[in-house]
C-alpha positions as CSV (number, residue, x, y, z in Angstrom):
1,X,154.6,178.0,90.7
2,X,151.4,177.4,92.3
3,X,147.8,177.7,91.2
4,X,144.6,178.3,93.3
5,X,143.0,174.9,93.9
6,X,139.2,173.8,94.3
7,X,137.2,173.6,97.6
8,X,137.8,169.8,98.4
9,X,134.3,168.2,98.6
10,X,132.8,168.0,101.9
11,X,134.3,171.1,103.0
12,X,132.3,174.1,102.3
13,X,133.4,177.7,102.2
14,X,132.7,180.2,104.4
15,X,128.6,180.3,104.8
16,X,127.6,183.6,104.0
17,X,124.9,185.0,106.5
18,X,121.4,186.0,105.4
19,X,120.4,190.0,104.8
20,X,119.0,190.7,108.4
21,X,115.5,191.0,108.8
22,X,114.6,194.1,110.3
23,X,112.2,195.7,113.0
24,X,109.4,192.4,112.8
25,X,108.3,190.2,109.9
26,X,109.2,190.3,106.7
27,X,106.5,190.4,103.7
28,X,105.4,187.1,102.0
29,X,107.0,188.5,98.7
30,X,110.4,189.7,100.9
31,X,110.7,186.0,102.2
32,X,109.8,184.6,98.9
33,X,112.6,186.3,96.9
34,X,114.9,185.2,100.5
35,X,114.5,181.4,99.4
36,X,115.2,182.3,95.7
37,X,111.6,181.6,94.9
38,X,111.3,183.9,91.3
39,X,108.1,185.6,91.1
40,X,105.9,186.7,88.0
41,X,105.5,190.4,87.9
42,X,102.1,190.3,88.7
43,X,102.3,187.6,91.7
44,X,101.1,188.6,95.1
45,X,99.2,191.8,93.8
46,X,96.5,193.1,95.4
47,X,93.6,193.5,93.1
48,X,90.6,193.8,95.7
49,X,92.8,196.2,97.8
50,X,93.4,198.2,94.8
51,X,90.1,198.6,93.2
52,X,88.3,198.8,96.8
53,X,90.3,201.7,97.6
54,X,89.8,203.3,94.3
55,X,86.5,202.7,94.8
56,X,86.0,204.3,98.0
57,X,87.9,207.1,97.6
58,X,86.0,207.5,94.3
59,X,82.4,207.3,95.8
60,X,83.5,209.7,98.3
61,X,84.5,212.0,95.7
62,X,81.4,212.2,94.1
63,X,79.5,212.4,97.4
64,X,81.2,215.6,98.1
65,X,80.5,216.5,93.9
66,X,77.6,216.7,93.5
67,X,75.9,217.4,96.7
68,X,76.0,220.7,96.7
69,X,74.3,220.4,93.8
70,X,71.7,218.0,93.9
71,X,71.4,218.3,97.7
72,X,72.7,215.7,100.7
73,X,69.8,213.7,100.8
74,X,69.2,212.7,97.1
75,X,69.3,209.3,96.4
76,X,72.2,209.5,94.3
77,X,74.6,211.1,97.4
78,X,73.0,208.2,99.5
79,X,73.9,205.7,97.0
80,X,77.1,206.9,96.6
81,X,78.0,207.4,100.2
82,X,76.7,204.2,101.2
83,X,79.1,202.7,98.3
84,X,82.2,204.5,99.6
85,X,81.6,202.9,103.2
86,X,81.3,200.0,101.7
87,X,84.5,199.9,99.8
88,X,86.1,201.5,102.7
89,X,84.9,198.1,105.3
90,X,86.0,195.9,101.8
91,X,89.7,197.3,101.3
92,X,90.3,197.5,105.3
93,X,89.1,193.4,105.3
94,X,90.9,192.9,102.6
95,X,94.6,194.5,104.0
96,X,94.0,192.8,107.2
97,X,93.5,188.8,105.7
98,X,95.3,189.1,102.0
99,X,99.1,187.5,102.3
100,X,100.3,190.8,100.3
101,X,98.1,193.5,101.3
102,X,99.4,197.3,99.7
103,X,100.4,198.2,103.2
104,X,101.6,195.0,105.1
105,X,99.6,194.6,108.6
106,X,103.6,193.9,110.2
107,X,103.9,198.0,109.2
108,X,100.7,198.3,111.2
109,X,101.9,198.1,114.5
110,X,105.3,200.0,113.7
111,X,105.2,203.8,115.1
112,X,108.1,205.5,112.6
113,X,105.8,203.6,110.5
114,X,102.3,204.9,110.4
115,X,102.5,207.7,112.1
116,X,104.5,209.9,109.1
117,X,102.5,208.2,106.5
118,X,100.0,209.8,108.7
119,X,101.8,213.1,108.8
120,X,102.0,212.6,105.0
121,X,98.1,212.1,104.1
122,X,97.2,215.6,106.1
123,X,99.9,217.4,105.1
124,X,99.5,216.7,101.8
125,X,95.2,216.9,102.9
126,X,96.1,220.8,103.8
127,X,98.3,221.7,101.4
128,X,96.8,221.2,98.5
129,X,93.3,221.9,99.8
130,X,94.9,225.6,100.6
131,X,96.7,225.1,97.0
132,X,93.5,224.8,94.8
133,X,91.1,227.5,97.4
134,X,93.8,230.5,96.9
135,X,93.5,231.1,93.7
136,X,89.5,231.7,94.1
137,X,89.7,233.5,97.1
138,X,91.8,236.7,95.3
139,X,90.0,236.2,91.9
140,X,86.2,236.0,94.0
141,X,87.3,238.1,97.0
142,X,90.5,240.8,96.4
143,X,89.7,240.8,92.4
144,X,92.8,240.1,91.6
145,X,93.3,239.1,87.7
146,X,94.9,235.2,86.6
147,X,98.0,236.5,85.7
148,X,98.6,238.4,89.0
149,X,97.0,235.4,90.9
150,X,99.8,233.7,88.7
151,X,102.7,235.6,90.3
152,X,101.9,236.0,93.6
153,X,101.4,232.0,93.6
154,X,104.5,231.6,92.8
155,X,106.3,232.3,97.0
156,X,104.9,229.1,97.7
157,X,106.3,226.4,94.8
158,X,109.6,228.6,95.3
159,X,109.9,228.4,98.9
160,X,108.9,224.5,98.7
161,X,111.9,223.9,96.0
162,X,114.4,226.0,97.9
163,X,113.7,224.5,101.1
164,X,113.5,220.7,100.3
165,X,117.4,220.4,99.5
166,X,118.0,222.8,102.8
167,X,115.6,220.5,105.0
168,X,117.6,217.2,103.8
169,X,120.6,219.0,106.2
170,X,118.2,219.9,108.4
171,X,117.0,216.7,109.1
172,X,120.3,215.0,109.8
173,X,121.3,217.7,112.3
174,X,118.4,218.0,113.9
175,X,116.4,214.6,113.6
176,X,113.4,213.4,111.8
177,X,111.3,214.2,114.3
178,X,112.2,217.9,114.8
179,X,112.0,218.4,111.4
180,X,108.2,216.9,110.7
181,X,107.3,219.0,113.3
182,X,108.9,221.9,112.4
183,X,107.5,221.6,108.9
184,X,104.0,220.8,109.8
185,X,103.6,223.4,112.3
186,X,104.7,225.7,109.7
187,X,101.9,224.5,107.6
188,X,99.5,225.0,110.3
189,X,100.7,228.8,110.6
190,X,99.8,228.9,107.2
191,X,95.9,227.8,107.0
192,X,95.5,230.2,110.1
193,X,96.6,233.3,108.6
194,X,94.3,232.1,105.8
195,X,91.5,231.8,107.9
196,X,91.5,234.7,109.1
197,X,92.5,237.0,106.5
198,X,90.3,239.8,106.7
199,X,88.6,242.2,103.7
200,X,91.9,244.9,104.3
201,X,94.2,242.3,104.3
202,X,97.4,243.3,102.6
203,X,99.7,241.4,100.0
204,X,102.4,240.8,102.3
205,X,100.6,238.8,104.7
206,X,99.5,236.7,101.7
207,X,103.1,236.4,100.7
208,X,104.1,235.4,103.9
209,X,101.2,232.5,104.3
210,X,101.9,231.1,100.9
211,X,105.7,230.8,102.0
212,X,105.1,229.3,105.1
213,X,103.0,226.5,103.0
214,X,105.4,226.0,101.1
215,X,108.5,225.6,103.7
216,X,106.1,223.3,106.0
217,X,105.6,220.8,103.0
218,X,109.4,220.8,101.7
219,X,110.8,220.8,105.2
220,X,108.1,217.7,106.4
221,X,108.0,215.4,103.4
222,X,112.1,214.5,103.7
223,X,112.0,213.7,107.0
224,X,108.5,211.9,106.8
225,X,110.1,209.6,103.9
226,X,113.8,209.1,106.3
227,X,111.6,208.3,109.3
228,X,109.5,205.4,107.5
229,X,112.9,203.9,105.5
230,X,114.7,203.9,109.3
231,X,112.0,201.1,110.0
232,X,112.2,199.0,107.4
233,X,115.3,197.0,105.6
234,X,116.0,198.1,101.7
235,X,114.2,195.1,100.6
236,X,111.3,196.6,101.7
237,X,111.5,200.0,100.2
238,X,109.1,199.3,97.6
239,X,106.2,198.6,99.6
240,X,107.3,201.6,101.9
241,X,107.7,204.2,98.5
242,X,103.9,202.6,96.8
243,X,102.7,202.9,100.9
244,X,103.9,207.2,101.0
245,X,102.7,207.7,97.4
246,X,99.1,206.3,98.5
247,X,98.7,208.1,101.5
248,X,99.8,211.5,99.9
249,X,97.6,211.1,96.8
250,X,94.6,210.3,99.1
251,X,95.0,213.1,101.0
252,X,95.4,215.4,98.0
253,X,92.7,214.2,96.3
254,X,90.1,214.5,99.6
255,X,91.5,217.7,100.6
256,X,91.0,219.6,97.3
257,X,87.5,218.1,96.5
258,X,86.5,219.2,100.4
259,X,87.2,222.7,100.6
260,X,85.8,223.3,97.7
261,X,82.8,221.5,98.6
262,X,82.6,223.4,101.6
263,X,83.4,227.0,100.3
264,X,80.4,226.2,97.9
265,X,78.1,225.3,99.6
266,X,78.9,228.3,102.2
267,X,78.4,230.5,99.2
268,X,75.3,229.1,98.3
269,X,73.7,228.9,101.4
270,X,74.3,232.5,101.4
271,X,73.2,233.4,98.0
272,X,76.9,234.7,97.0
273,X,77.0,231.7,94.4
274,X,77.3,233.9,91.4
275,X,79.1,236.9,93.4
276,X,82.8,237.7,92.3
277,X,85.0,240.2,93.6
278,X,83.2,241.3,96.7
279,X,84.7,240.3,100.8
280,X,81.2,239.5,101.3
281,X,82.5,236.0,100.2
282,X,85.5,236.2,102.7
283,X,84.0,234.2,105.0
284,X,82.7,230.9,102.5
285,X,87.0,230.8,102.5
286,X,87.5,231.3,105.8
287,X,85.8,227.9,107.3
288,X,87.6,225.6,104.2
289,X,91.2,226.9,105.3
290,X,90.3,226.5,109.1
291,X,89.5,222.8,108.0
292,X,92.9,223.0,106.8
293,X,94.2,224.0,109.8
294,X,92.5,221.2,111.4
295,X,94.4,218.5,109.3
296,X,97.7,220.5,110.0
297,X,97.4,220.6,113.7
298,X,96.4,216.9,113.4
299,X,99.5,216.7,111.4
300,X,101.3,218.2,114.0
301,X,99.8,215.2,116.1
302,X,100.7,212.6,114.4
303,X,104.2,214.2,114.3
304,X,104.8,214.2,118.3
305,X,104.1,210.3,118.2
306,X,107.2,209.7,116.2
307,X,109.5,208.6,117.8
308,X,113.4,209.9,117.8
309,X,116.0,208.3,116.4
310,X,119.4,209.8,117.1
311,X,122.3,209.3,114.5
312,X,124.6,207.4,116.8
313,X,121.6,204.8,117.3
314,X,120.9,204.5,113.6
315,X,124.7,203.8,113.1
316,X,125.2,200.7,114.0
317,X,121.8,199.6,112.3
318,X,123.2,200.6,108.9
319,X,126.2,198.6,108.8
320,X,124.5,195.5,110.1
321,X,122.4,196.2,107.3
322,X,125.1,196.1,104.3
323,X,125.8,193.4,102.6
């Protein structure tokens, strides 16, 4: 009968090789945890970043709040736009010296890296800009009631939660890159028929722009979010899921408050501020969704610079990943 015995001393088993670190450096934090270094939950966090950025993008809001208002030069639109360029130089020193910035400087220089977080913040910029404008624009313009407004809304959420599950297949057959750019140009088809929407435009032109939103964001977003976890290892999938989530919130945030700031005061430069259910306001919507189309098509910029990665390539890459 015989029985497993011990490792003698002196001769070691088989040393088991380190997880590989992947496409440039690894965070402080990721090389931290590589040494077996435990870490608090709060160590390495980023409170200046944090709070900068909250504070520009904050500041910037309330620039574009009040000033329709109050008016572009009052002191508290100066203050408040001085304060959100200060932030902005603050958080952008900050990322660029702090050990554990929210977005690692390494990520900087990586293509499939910043260039679909890119894609993300206008997409998302656009998108919900058109989201929050289209319900005004048939109340105020086609006088169409909430509860219609209410049901015709509902092609685009529809189309979005169809397509996402379709565009995951999409994405593997055709590439990451094909699919952001089919998705954002889609998107950008959408704020142009917006734009120019004209007094007898019928329903099913509507229908069809509100789809189109709605299959550019839920074809773009899954192959945005495969492109940025191809460039990093799954150590670093943290940093890359807080880094999407702050680009897309950013971008929703700015592009609601701005079209609306911009279809106001179009309206009230025109004296059509208290004017509902006439096409004489057709044209206060008309610039907001072209701004839309703006972010798109730079959308659809940012998505030519990504750069392909066929399956065969990303292959071998996967299993020298796995434990």
């Amino acid at each position: 009968m015989t029985s497993e015995q011990p490792p003698k001393p002196g001769k070691p088993g088989p040393e088991v090789p380190d997880q590989p670190r992947d496409l440039g450096e690894a965070s402080p934090v990721a090389e931290g945890r590589a040494r077996g270094e435990r870490a608090s939950a709060w160590e390495g966090m980023d409170w200046v970043g944090s709070w900068s950025l909250a504070g520009a993008v904050t500041a910037g809001m309330l620039v574009l709040s009040i000033g329709p208002i109050v008016g572009w030069t009052s002191t508290g639109v100066i203050v408040s736009g001085v304060a959100a360029v200060v932030f902005a130089v603050l958080f952008g020193w900050r990322e660029a010296t702090f050990p554990t910035p929210l977005v690692p400087t390494a990520y900087w220089r990586r293509r499939n890296f910043m260039f679909p977080m890119g894609t993300k913040f206008l997409t998302s910029f656009a998108y919900f800009g058109g989201f929050f404008l289209f319900p005004l624009l048939m109340e105020q313009v086609y006088g169409y009631s909430v509860s219609q407004v209410g049901f015709v809304s509902v092609a685009r959420p529809l189309i979005f939660a169809v397509s996402a599950p379709i565009a995951g297949y999409m994405t593997v057959r055709t590439g990451e890159r094909t699919s952001t750019l089919f998705g954002t140009g889609s998107l950008l088809v959408s704020m142009v028929l917006f734009a120019t929407l004209a007094p007898t435009s019928g329903l099913a032109i509507i229908v069809v722009a509100l789809a189109l939103s709605g299959l550019g964001m839920g074809v773009s977003m899954p192959a945005t979010s495969a492109t940025m976890s191809n460039e990093l290892a799954e150590s670093e999938y943290g940093v890359m899921s807080a880094a999407q989530l702050l680009s897309a919130q950013v971008g929703e945030v700015m592009g609601i408050q701005l079209v609306l700031t911009v279809q106001e005061s179009i309206a009230r430069r025109d004296g059509l501020a208290n004017v509902h259910h006439s096409t004489a306001l057709l044209h206060s919507f008309s610039v907001p969704f072209w701004v839309g189309a703006g972010a798109a098509a730079l959308a659809v910029g940012c998505a030519l610079f990504i750069r392909p990665l066929t399956r065969h390539a990303r292959a071998p890459r996967l299993v020298a990943e796995t434990p």
